[in-house]
C-alpha positions as CSV (number, residue, x, y, z in Angstrom):
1,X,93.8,93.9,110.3
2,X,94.1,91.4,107.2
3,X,95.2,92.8,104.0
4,X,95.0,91.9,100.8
5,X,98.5,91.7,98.5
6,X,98.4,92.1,94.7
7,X,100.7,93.3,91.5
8,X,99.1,96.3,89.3
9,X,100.4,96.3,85.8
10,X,100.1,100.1,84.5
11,X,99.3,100.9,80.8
12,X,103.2,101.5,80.4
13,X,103.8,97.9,81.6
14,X,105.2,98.5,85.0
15,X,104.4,95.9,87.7
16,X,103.6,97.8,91.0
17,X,103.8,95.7,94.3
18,X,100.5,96.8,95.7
19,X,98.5,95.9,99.4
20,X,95.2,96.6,100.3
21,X,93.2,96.6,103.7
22,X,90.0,98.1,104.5
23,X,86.5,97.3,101.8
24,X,87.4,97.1,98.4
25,X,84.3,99.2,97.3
26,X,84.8,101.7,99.7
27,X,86.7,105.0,98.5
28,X,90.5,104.8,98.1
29,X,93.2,106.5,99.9
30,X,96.1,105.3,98.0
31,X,99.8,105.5,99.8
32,X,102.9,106.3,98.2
33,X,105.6,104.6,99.5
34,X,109.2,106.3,99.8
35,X,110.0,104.5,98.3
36,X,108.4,101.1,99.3
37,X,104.8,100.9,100.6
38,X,106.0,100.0,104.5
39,X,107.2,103.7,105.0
40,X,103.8,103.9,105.8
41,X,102.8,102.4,109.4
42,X,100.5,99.4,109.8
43,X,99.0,101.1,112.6
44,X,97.7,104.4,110.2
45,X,96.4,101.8,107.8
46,X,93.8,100.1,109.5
47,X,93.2,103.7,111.5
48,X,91.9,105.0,108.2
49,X,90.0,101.5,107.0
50,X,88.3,101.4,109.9
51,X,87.1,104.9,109.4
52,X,85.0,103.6,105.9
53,X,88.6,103.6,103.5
54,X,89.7,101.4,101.0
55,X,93.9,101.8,102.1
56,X,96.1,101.2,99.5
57,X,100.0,101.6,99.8
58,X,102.5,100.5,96.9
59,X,106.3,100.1,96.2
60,X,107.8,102.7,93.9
61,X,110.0,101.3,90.8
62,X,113.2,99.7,92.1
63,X,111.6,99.1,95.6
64,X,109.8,95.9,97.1
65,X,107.7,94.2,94.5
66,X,107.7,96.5,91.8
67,X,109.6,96.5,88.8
68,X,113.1,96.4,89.5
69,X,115.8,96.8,87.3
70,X,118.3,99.1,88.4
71,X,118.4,101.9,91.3
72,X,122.0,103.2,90.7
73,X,120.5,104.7,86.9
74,X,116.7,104.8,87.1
75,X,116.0,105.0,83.5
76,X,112.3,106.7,84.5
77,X,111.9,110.1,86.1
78,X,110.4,111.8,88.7
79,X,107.3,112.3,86.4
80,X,106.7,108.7,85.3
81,X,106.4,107.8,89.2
82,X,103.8,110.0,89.0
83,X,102.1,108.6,85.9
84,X,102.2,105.3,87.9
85,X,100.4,106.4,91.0
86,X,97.3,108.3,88.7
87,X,97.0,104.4,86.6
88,X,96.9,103.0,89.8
89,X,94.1,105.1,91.3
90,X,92.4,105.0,88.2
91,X,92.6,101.0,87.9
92,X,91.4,100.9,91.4
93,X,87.9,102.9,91.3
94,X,86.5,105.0,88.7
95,X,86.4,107.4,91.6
96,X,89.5,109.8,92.4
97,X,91.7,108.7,95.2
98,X,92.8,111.0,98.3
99,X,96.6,111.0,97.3
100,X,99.4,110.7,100.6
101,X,103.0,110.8,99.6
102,X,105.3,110.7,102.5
103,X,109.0,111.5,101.9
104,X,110.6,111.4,98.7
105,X,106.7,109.8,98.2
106,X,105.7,113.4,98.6
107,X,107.4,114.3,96.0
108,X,105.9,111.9,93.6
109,X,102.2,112.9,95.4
110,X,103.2,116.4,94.5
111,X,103.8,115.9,91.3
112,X,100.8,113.7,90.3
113,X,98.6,116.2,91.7
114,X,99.9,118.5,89.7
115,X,99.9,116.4,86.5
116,X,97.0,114.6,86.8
117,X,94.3,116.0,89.1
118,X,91.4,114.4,87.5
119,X,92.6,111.5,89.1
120,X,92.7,112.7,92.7
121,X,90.3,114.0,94.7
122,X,92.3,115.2,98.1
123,X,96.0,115.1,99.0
124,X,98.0,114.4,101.8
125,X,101.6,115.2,102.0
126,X,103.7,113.9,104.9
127,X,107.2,114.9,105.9
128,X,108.4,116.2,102.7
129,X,109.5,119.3,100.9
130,X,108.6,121.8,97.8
131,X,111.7,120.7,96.1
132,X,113.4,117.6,94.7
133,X,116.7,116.1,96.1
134,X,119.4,118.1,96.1
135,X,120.7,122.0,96.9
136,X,117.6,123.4,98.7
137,X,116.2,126.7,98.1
138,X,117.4,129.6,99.9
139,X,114.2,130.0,101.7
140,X,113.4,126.5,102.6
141,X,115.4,125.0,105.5
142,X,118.1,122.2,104.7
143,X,118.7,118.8,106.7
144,X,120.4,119.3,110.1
145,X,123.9,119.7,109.6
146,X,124.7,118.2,113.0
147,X,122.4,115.2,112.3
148,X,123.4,114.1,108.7
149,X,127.7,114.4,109.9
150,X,126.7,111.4,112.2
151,X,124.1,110.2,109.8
152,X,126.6,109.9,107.4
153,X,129.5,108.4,109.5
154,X,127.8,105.5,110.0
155,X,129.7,102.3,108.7
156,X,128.0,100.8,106.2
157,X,126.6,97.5,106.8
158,X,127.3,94.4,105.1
159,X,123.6,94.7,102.6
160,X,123.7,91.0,102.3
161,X,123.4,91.1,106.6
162,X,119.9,90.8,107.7
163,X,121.2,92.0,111.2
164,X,123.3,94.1,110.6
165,X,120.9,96.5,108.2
166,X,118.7,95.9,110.7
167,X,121.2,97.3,113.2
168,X,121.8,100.5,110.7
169,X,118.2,101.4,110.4
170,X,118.4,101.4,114.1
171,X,121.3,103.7,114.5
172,X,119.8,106.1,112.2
173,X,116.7,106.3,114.0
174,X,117.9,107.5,117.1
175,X,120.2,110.2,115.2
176,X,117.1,111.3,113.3
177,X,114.7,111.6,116.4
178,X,112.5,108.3,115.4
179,X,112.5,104.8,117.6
180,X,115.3,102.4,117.0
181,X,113.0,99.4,117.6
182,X,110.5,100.5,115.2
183,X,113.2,101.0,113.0
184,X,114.8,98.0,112.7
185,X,111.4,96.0,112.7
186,X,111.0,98.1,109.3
187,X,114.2,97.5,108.2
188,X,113.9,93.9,108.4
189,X,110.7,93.6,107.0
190,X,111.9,95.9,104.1
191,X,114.6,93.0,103.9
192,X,112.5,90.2,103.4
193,X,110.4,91.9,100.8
194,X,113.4,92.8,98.8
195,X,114.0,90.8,95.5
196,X,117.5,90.4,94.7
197,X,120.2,89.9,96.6
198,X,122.6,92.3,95.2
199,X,124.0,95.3,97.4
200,X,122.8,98.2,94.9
201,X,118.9,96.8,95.3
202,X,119.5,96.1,99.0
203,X,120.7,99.6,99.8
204,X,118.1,101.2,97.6
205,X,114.8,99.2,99.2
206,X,116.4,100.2,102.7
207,X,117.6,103.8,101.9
208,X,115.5,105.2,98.7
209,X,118.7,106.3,96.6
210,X,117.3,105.4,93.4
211,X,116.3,109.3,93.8
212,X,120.2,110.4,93.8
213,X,120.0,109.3,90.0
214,X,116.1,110.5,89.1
215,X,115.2,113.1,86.6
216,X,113.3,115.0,88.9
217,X,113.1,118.3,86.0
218,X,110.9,120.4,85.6
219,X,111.0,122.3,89.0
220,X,107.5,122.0,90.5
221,X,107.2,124.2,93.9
222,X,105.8,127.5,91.3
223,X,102.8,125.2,90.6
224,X,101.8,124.5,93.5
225,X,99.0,127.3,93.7
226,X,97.6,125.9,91.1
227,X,96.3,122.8,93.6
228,X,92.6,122.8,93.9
229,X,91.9,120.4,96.2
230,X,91.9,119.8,99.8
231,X,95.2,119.3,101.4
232,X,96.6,118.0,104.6
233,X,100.3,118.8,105.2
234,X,101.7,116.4,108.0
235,X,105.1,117.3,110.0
236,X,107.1,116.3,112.6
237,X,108.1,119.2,115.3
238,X,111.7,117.2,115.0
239,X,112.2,115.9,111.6
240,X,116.0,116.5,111.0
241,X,115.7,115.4,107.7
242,X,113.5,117.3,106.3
243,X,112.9,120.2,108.9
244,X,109.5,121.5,109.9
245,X,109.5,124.8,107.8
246,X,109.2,122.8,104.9
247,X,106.0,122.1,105.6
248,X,105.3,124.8,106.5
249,X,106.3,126.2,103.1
250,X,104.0,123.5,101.5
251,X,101.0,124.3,103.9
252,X,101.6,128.6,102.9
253,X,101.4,127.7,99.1
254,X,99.1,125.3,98.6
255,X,96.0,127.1,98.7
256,X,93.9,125.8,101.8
257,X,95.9,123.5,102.7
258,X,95.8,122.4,106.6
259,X,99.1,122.2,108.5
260,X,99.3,119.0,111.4
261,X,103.0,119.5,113.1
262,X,103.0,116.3,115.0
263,X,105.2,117.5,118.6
264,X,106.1,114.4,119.5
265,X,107.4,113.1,116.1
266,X,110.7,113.5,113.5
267,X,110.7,111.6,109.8
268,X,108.7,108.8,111.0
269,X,105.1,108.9,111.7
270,X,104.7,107.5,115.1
271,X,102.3,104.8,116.1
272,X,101.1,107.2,118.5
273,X,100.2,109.5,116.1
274,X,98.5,106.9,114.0
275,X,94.8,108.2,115.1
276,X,95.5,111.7,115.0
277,X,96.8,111.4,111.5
278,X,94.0,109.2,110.5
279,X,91.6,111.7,111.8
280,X,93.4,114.6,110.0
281,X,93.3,112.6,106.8
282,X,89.5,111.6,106.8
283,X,88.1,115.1,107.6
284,X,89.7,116.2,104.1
């Protein structure tokens, strides 16, 4: 499916890296990318503009085309990433947008449907968790221990090395549960879209650790009864990032909210599951 690629400038004066596919005048279910827009599959993107959408998934700060200045000291927080996602709904239709955050994007989803629900009509929140980076509640489970000792012990690559990032993205697919191949296709296509050349900006278009250094204060998981509008919660059976009964969690305390555990899937939606997401998503 052709797509259409633009640059959004909010009212704060941040550039967002922004594609479209699907009918422009057709209702928008805007993508949060974690953090840049190809963390969400090709293959769900036309799944849900074929079913009447306008699909439109964007680079965070520090990611892809957006604004980048610097990832190792985000001077922004986890709120302003969700002021950028509500001026981008709102520059795209005078209509809300059905919200998806998938990741650390679900964090930023979370938040701006929170913060600004007049700008959102439905939300989707995939593979994510209650709570910001860091020590995780007592109640929520925590990454796989097993997984993250050999996530962790993986040499970093030469950032520079189109190959060999490639080659990491691979290796930490198959030690998360997703598909190496798919993996490093990402992972170089996350490579060619990033804008400098410097290791810091590589690592954080490939890896997301601008959030290591984001504000993500005030705590936000208390507010989430407060959510008044339809909600899709989408999980892997065998995410080891981000395990299952955090999803679960979201699904219990967001008040109708619809839990999809995906059995054949871990962080990464599958294309596989592409139609049975899509489905999920345009019932809501």
């Amino acid at each position: 499916m052709r797509s259409t690629v633009f640059s959004f400038r909010t009212p704060g004066g941040v550039t967002l890296g922004v594609e479209r596919f699907g009918d422009p005048a057709a209702p928008v279910v805007l993508l949060v990318g974690a953090p840049t827009m190809l963390s969400w599959p090709d293959a769900l993107c036309a799944a849900l503009a074929d079913g009447g959408r306008q699909v439109v998934r964007y680079d965070l700060r520090d990611s892809g085309t957006s604004t980048t200045v610097d990832p190792e000291a985000p001077a922004y927080t986890l709120r302003d990433l969700a002021l950028d996602a509500a001026a981008l709904a709102r520059g795209l239709d005078d209509r809300p947008a059905h919200l998806a955050g998938i990741g650390v994007g679900g964090m930023v989803a979370q938040v701006a449907a929170l913060d600004h629900p007049g700008a959102f009509s439905a939300l989707t929140l995939a593979g994510t968790r209650p709570v910001a980076p860091g020590p995780v509640d007592d109640d929520l489970p925590s990454h796989d221990e097993a997984a993250m000792g050999r996530l962790f012990a993986l040499p970093a690559p030469d950032w520079s090395d189109r190959a060999a990032v490639a080659e990491r993205a691979a290796a930490a697919a198959a030690i998360l549960g997703d598909d190496p191949a798919a993996a490093r296709t990402r992972a170089e296509r996350v490579f060619d879209r990033t804008p400098g050349t410097e290791p810091a900006i590589r690592m954080a278009n490939q890896l997301g650790t601008v959030f290591s250094g984001l504000d993500c204060r005030p705590r936000w998981r208390e507010r989430l009864p407060q959510l008044a509008m339809p909600t899709l919660v989408v999980h892997g059976r065998h995410d080891r990032f981000f395990p299952v009964g955090n999803g679960e969690a979201l699904a219990r305390e967001i008040p109708g909210a619809r839990l999809l555990v995906l059995d054949q899937a871990a962080t990464a939606i599958p294309d596989a599951a592409a139609a049975e997401v899509a489905t999920a998503m345009l019932a809501l």
